[in-house]
FIKOLZA-1660 file (N, C-alpha, C; in steps of 0.1 Angstrom, whole numbers, plus 5000, padded with zeros to 4 digits):
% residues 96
   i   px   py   pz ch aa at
   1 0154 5751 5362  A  X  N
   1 0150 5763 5368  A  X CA
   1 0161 5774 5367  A  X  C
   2 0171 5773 5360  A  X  N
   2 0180 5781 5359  A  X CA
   2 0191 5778 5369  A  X  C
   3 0194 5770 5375  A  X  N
   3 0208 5766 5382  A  X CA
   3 0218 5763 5374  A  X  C
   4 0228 5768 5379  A  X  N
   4 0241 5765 5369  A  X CA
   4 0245 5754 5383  A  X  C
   5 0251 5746 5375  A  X  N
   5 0263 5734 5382  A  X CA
   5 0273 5740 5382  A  X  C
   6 0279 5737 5391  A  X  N
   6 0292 5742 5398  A  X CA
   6 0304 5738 5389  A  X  C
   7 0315 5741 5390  A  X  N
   7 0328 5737 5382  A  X CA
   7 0329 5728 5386  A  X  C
   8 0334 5716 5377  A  X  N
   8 0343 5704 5380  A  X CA
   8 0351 5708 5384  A  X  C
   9 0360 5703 5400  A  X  N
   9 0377 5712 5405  A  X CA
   9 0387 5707 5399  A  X  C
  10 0379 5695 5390  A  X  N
  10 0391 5691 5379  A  X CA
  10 0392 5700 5366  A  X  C
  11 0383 5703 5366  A  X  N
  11 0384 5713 5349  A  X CA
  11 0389 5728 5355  A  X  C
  12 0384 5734 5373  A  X  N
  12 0392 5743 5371  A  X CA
  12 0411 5746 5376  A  X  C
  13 0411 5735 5377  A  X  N
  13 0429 5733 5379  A  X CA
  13 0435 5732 5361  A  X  C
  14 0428 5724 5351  A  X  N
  14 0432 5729 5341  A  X CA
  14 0432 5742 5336  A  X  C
  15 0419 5743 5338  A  X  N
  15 0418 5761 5330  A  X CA
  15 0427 5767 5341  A  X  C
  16 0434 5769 5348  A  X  N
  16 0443 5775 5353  A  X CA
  16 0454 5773 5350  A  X  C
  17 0457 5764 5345  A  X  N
  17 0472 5763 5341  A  X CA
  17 0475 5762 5325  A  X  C
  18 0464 5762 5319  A  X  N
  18 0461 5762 5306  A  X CA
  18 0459 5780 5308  A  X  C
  19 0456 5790 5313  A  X  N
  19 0451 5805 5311  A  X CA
  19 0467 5810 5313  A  X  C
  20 0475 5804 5325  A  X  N
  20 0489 5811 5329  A  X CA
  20 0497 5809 5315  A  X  C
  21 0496 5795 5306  A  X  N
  21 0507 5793 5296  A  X CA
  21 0503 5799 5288  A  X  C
  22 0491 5805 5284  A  X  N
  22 0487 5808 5273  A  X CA
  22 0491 5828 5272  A  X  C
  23 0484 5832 5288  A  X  N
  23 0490 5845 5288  A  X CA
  23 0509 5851 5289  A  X  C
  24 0516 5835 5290  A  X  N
  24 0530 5835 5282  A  X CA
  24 0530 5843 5270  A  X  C
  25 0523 5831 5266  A  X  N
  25 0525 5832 5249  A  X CA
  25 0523 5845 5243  A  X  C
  26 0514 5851 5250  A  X  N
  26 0508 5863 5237  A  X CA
  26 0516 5874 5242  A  X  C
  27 0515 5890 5238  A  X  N
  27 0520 5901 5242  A  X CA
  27 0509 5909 5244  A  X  C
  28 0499 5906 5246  A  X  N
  28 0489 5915 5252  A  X CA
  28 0479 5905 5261  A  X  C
  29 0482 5898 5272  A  X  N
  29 0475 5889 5279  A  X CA
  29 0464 5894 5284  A  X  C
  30 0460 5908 5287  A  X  N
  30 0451 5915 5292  A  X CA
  30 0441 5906 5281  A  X  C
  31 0442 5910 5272  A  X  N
  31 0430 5904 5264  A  X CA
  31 0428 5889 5257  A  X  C
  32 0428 5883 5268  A  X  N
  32 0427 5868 5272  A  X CA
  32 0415 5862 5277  A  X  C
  33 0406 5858 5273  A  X  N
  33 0397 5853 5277  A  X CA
  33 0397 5835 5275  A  X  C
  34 0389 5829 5284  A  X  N
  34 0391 5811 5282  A  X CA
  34 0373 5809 5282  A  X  C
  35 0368 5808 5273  A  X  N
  35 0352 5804 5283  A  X CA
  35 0357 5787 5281  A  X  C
  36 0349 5781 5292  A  X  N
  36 0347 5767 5290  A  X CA
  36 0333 5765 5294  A  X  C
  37 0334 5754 5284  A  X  N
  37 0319 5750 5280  A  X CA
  37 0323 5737 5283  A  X  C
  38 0314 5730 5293  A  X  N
  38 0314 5718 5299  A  X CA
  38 0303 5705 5293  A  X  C
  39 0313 5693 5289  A  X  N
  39 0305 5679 5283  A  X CA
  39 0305 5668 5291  A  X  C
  40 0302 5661 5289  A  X  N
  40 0293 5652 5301  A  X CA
  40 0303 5644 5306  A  X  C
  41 0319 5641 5296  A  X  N
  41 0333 5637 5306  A  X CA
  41 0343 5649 5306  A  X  C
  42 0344 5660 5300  A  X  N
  42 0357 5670 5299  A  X CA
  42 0347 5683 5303  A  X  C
  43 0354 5687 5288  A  X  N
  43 0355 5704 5289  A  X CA
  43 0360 5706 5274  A  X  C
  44 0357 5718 5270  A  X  N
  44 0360 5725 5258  A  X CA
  44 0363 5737 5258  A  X  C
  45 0375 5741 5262  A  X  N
  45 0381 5752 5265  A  X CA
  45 0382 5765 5251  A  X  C
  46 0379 5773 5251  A  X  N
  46 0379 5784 5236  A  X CA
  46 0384 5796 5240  A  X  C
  47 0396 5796 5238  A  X  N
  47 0409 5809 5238  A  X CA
  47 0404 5819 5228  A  X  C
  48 0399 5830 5237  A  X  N
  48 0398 5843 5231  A  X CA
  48 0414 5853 5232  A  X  C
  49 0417 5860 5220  A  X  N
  49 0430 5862 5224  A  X CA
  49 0428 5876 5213  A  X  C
  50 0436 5885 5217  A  X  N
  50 0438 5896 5207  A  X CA
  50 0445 5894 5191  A  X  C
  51 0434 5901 5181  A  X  N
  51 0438 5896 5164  A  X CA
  51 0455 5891 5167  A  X  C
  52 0463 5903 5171  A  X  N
  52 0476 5904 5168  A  X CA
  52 0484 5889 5171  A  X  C
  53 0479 5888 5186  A  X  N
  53 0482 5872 5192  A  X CA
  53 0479 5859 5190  A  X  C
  54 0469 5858 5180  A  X  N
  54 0462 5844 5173  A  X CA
  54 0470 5838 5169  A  X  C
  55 0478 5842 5160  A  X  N
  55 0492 5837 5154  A  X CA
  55 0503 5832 5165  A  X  C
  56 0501 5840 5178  A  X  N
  56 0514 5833 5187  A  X CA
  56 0507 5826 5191  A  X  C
  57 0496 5821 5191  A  X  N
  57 0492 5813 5199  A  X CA
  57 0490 5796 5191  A  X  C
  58 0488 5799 5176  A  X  N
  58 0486 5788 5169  A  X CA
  58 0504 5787 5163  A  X  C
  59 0514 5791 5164  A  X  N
  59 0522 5790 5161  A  X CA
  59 0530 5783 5150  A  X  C
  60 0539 5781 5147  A  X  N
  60 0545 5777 5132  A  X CA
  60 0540 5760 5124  A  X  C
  61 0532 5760 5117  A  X  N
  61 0525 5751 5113  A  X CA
  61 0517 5741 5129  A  X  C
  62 0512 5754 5135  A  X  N
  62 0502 5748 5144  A  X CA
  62 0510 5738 5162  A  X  C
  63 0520 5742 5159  A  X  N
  63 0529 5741 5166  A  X CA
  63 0527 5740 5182  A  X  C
  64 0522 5759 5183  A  X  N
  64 0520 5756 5202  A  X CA
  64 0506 5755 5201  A  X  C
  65 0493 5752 5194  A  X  N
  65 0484 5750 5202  A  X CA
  65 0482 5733 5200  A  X  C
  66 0489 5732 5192  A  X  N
  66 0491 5712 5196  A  X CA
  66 0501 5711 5208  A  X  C
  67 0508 5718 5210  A  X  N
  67 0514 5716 5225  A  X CA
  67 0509 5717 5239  A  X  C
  68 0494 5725 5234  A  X  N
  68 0486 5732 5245  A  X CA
  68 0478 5719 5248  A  X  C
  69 0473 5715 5238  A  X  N
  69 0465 5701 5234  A  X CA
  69 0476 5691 5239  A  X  C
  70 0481 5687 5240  A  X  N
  70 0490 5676 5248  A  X CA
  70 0487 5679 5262  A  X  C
  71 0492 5689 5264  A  X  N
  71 0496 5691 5281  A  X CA
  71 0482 5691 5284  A  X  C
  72 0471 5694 5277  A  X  N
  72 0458 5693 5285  A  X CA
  72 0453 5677 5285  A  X  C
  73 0455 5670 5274  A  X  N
  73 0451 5659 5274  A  X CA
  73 0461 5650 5282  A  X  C
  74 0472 5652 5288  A  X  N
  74 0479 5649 5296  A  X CA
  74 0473 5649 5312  A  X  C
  75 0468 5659 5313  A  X  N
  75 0461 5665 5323  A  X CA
  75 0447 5655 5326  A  X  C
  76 0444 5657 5317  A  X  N
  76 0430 5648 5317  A  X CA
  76 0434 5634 5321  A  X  C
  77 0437 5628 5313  A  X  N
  77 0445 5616 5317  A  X CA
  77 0445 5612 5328  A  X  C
  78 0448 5620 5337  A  X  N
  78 0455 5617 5351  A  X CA
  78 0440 5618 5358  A  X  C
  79 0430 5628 5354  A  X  N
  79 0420 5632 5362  A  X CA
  79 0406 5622 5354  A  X  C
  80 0410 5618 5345  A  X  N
  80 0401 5608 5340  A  X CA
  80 0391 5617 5333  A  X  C
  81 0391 5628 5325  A  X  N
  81 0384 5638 5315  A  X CA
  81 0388 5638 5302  A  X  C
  82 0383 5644 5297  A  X  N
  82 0385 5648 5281  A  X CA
  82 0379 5663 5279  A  X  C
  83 0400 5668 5274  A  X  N
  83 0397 5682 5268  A  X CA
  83 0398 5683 5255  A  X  C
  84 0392 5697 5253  A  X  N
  84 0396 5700 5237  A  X CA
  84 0397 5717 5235  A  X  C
  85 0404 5720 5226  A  X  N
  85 0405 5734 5231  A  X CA
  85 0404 5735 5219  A  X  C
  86 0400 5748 5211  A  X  N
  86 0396 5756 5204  A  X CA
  86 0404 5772 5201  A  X  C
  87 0405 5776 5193  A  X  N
  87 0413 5787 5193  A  X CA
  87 0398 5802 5187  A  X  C
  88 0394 5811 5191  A  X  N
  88 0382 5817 5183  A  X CA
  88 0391 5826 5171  A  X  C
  89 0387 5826 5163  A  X  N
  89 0394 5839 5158  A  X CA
  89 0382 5846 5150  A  X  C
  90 0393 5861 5156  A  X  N
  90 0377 5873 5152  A  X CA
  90 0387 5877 5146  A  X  C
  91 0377 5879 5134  A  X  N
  91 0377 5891 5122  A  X CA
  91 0378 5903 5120  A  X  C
  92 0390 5908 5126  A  X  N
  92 0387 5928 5127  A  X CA
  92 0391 5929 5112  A  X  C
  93 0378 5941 5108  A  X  N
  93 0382 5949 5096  A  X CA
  93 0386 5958 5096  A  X  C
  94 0396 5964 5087  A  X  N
  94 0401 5981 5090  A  X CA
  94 0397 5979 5075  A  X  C
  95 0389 5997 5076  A  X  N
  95 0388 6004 5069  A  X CA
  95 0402 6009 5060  A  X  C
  96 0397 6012 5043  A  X  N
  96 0410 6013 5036  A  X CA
  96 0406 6024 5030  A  X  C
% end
């Protein structure tokens, strides 16, 4: 009928602490978005982040968002879930 299910309060204590580290990272946090898309034990977290910031966010051979991926799956762990996160990246064109 169109009911949405409510948040797991476990997936939203991650997306909260997974949204504060991530709006660290970047230099334009305003344009931060997290949608999560929920699976039948976790969550699948997908970091919207400004072109400029994709790069801080995936860092030097992949660096901080395997870091991000620890501390989440660390997280889970304790709460008995499974995360996965995702990074989106958009394609802006400039005209030449």
């Amino acid at each position: 009928r169109g009911v949405v299910p409510l948040p797991d309060p476990r997936d939203v204590s991650v997306y909260k602490l997974l949204f504060k580290i991530v709006a660290a990272l970047v230099d334009r946090p305003e344009f931060v978005v997290i949608k999560t898309q929920v699976t039948e034990d976790g969550a699948t977290f997908t970091i919207h982040a400004h072109p400029d910031d994709t790069g801080k966010l995936i860092g030097k051979q992949g660096r901080n968002v395997q870091s991000l991926r620890i501390i989440t799956s660390g997280a889970g762990k304790k709460l008995r879930r499974r995360y996965a996160i995702a990074i989106q990246n958009e394609i802006v064109e400039t005209g030449r």
